[in-house]
N, CA, C and O of each residue as an XYZ file, in Angstrom:
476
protein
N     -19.905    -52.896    -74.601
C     -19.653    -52.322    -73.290
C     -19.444    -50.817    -73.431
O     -18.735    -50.251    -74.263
N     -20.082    -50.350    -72.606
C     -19.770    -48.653    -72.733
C     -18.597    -48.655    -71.964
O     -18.189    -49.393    -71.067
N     -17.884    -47.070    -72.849
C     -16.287    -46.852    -72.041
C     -16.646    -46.373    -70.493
O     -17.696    -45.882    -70.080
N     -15.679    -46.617    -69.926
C     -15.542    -46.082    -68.162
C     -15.343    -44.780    -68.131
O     -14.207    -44.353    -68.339
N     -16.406    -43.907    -67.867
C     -16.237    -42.652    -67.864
C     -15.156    -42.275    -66.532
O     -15.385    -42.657    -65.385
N     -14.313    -41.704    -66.807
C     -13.170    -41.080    -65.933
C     -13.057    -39.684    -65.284
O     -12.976    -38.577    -65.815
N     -13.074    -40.019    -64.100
C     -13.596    -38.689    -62.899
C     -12.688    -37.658    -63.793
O     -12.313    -38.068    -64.892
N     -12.360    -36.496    -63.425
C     -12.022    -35.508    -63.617
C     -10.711    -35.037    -62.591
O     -11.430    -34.201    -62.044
N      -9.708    -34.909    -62.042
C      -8.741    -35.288    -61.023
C      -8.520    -33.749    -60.580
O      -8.083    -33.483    -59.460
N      -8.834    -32.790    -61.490
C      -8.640    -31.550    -60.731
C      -9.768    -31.170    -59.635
O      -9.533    -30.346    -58.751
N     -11.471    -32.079    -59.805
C     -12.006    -31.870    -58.807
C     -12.133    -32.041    -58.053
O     -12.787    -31.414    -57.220
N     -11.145    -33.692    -57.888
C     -10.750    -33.931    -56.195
C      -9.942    -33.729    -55.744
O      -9.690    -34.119    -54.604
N      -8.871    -32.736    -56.749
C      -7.731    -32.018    -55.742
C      -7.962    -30.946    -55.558
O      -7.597    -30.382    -54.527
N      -8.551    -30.427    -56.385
C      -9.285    -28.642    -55.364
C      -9.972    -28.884    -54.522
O      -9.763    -28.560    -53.353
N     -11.312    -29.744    -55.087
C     -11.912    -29.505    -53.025
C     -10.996    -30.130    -52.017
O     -11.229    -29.700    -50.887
N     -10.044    -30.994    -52.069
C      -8.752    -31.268    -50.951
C      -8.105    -30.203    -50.839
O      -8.208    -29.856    -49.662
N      -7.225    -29.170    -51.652
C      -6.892    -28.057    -51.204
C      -7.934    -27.106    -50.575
O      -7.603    -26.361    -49.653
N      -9.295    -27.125    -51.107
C     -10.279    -25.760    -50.510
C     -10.303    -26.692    -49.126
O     -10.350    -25.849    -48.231
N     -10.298    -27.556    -48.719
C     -10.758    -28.179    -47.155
C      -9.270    -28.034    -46.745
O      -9.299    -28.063    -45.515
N      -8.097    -27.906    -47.113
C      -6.586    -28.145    -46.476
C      -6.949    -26.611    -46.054
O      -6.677    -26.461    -44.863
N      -7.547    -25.262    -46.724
C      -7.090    -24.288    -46.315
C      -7.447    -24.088    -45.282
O      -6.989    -22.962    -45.088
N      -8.135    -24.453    -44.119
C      -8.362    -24.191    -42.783
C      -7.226    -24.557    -41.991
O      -7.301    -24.642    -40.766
N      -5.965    -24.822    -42.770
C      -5.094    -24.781    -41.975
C      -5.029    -25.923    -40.446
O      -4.686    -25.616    -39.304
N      -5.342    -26.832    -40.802
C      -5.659    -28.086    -40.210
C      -4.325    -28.571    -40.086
O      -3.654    -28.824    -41.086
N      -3.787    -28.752    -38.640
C      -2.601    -29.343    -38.887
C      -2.091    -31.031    -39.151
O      -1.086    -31.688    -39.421
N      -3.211    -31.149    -38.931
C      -3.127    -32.841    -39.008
C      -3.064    -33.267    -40.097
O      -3.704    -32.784    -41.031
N      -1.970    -34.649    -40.242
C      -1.204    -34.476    -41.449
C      -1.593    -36.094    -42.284
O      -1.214    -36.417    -43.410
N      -2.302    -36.779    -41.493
C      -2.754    -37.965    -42.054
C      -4.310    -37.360    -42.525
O      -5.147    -36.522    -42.191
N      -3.982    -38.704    -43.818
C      -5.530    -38.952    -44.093
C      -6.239    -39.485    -44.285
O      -6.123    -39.620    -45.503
N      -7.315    -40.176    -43.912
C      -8.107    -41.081    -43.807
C      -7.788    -41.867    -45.134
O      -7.259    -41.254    -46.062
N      -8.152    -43.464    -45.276
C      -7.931    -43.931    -45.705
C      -9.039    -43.988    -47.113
O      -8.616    -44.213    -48.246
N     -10.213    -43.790    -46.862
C     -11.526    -43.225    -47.578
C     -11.398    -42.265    -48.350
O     -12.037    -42.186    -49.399
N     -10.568    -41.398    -47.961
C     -10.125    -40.110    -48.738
C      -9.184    -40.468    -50.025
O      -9.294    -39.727    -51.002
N      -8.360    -41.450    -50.079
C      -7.568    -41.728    -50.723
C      -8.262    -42.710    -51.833
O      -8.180    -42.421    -53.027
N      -9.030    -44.024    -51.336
C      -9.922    -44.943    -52.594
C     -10.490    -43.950    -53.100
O     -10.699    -42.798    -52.720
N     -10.744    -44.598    -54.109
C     -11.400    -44.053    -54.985
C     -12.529    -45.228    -55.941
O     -12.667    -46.391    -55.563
N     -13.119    -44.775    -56.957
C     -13.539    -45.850    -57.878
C     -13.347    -45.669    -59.019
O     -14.074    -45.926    -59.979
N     -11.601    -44.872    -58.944
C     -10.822    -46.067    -60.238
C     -10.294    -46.950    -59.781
O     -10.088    -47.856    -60.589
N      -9.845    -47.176    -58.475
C      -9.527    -48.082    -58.223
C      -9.879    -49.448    -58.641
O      -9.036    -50.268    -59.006
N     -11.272    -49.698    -58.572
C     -11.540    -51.067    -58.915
C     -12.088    -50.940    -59.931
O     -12.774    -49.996    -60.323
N     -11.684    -52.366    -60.685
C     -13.007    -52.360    -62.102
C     -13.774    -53.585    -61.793
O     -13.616    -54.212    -60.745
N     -14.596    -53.910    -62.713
C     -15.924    -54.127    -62.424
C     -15.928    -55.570    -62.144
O     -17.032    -55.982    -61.788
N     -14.616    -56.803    -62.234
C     -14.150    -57.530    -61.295
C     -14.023    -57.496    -59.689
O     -14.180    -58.313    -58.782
N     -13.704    -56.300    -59.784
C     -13.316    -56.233    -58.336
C     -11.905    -56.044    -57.653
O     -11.706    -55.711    -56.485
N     -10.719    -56.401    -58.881
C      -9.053    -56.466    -58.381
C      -8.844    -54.855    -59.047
O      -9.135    -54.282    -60.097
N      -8.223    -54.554    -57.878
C      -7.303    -53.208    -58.334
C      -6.625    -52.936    -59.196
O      -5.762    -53.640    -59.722
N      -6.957    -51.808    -59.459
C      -6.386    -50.909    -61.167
C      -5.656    -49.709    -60.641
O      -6.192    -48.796    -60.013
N      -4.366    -49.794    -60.957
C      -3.826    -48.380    -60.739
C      -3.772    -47.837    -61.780
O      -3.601    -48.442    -62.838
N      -3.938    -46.296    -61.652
C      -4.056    -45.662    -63.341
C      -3.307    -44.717    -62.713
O      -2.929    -44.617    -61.546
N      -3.120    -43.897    -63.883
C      -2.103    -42.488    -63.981
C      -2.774    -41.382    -63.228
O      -2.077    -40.424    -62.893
N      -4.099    -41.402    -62.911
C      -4.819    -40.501    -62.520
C      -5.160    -40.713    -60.632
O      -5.675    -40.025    -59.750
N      -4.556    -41.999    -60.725
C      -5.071    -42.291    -58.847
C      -3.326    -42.323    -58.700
O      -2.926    -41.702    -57.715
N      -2.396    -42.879    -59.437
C      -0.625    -42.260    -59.024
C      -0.743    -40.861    -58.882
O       0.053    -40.631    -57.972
N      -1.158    -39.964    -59.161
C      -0.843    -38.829    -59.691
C      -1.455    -38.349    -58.612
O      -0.624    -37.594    -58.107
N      -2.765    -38.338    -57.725
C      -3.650    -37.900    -57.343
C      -3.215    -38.405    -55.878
O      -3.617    -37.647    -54.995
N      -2.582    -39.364    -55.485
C      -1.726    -39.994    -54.557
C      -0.871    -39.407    -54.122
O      -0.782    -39.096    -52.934
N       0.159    -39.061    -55.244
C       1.428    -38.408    -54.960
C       1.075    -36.888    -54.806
O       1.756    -36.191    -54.054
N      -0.152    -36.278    -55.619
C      -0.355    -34.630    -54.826
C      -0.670    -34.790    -53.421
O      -0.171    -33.999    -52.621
N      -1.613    -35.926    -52.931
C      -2.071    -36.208    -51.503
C      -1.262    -35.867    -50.608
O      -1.364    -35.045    -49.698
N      -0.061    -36.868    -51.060
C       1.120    -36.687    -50.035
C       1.888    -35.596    -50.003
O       2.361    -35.085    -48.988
N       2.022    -35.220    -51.156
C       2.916    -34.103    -51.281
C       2.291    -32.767    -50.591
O       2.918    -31.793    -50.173
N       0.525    -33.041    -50.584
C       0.076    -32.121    -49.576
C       0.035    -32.320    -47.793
O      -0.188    -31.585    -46.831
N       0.333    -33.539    -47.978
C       0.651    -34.113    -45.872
C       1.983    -33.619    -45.939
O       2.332    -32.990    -44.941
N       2.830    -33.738    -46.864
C       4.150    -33.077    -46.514
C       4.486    -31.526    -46.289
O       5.335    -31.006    -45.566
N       3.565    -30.980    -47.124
C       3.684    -29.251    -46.973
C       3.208    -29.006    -45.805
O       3.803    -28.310    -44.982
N       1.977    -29.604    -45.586
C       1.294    -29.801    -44.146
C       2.345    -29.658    -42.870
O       2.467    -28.755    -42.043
N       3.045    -30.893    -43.040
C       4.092    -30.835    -41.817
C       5.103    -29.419    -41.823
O       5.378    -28.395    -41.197
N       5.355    -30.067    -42.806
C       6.605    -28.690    -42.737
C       6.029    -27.061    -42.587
O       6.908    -26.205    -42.686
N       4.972    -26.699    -42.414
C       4.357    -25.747    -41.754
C       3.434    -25.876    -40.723
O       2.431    -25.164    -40.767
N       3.559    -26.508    -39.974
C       3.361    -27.042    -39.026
C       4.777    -26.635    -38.397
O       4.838    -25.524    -37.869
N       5.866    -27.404    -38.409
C       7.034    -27.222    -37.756
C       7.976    -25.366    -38.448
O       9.042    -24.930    -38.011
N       7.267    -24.833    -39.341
C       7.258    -23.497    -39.373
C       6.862    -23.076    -38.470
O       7.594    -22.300    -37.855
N       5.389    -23.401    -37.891
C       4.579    -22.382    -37.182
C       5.145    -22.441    -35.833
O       5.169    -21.454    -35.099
N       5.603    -23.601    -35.498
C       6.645    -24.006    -34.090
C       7.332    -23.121    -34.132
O       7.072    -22.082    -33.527
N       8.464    -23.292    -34.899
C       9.253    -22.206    -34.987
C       9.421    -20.765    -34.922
O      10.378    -20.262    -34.333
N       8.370    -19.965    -35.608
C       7.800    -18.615    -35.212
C       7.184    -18.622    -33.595
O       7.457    -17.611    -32.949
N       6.431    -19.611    -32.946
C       6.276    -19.456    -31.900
C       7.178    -19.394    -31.135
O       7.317    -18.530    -30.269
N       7.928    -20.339    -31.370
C       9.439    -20.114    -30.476
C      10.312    -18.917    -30.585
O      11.191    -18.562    -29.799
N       9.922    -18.350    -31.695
C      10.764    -16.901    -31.917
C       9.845    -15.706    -31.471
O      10.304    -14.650    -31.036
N       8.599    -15.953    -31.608
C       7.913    -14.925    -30.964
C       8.002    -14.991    -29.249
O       7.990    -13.905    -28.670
N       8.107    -16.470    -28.277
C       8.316    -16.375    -27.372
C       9.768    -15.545    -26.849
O       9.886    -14.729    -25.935
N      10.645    -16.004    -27.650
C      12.062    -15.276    -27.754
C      12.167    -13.961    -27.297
O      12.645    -13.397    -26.313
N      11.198    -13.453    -28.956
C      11.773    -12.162    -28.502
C      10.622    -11.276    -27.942
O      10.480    -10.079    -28.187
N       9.577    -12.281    -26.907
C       8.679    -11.250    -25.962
C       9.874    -11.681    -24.905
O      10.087    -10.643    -24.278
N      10.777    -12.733    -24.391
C      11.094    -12.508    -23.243
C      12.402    -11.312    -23.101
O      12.710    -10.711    -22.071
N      13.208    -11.152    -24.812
C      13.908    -10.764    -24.794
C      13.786     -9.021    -24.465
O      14.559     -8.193    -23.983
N      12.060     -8.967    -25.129
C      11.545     -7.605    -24.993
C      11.417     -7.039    -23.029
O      11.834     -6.174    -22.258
N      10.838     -7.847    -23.059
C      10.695     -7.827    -21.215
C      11.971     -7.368    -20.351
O      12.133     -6.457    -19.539
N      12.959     -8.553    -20.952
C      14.333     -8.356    -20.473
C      14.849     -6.944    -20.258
O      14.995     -6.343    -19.193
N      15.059     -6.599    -21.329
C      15.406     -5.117    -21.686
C      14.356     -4.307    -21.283
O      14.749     -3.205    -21.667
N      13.245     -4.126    -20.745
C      12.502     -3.205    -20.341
C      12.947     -3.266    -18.738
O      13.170     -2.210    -18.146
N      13.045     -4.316    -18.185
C      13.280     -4.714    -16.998
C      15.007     -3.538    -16.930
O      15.339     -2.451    -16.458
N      15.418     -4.281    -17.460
C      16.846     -3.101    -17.696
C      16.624     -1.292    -17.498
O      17.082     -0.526    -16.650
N      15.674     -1.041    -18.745
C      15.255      0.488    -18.847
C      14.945      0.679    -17.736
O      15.053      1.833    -17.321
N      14.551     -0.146    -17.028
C      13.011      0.764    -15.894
C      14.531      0.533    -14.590
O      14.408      1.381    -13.707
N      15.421     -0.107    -14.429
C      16.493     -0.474    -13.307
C      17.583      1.312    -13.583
O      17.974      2.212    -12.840
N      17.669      0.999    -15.085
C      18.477      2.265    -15.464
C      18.113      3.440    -15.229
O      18.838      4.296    -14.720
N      16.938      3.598    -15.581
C      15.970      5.048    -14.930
C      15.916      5.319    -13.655
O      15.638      6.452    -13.264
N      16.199      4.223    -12.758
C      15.861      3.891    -11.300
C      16.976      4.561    -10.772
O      16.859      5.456     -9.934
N      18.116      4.153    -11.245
C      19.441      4.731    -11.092
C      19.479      6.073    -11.405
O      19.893      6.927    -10.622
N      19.029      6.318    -12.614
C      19.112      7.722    -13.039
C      18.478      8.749    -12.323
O      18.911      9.890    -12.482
N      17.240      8.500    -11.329
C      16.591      9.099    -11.004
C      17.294      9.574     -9.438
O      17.313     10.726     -9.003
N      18.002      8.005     -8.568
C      18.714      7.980     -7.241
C      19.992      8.721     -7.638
O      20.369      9.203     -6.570
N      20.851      9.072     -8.569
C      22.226     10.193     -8.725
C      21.591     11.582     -9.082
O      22.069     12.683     -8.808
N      20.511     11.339     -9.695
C      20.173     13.263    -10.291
C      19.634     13.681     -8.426
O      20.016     14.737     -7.922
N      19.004     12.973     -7.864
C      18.430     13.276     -6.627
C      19.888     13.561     -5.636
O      20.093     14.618     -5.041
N      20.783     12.406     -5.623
C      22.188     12.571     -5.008
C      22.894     13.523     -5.879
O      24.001     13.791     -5.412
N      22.626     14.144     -7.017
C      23.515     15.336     -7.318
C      23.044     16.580     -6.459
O      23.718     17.206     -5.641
N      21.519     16.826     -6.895
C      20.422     17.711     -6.622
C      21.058     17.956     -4.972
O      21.262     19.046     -4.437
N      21.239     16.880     -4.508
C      21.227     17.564     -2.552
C      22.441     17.264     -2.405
O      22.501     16.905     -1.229
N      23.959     17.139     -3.068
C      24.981     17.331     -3.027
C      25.480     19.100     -3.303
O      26.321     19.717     -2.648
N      24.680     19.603     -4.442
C      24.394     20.802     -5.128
C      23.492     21.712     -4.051
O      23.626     22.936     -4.023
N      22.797     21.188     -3.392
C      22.141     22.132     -2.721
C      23.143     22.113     -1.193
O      23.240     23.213     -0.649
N      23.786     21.064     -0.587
C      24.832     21.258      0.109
C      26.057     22.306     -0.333
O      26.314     23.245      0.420
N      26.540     22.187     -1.131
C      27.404     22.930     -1.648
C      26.616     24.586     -1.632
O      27.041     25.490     -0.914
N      25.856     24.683     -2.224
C      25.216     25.983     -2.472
C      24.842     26.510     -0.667
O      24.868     27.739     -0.725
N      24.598     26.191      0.474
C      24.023     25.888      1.676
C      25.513     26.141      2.466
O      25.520     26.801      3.505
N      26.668     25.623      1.957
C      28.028     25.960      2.468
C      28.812     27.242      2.298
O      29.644     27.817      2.999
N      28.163     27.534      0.917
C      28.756     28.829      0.831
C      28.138     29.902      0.771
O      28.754     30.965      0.700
């Protein structure tokens, strides 16, 4: 019997990372993605090897980074909404304060020109 030549495991976890980098938020993965053919030998009953554990547990460990930036990116949105309303807020303020500033320099201006007009 010839030996079972054995895939290579870094080439199906780089092209899974080169396809994760589009930043895809979806965090499951097909079930196809995961068999493989070490799985079975040439019976037909399942073989777990060190190389489909291993290749399993990066899988997941990449649906997990997945999520948790995912609920990063929430988070920055929620802080970028923050602080545009907080930005607004305070402009809304500036432009009320100027408003003011502009109605006392005008009520100084013709208080000053009364005064000057009296004497």
């Amino acid at each position: 019997m010839p030996p079972k030549k054995q895939k290579n495991p870094s080439v199906n976890i780089s092209s899974s990372l080169e396809e994760s980098e589009e930043f895809s938020l979806e965090t499951t993965v097909p079930t196809e993605d995961i068999s493989s053919s070490d799985e079975r030998d040439r019976t037909g009953t399942q073989k777990v090897t060190r190389q489909l554990i291993e290749r399993k547990e990066l899988l997941h460990n990449l649906q997990l980074l997945k999520i948790e930036m995912s609920q990063k990116n929430l988070i920055i949105d929620n802080m970028k909404v923050d602080h545009l309303t907080k930005t607004e807020e305070l402009e809304e303020r500036l432009n009320v304060a100027l408003y003011q500033k502009q109605v006392l320099a005008l009520r100084l201006d013709s208080q000053l020109q009364l005064t000057q007009d009296e004497s």
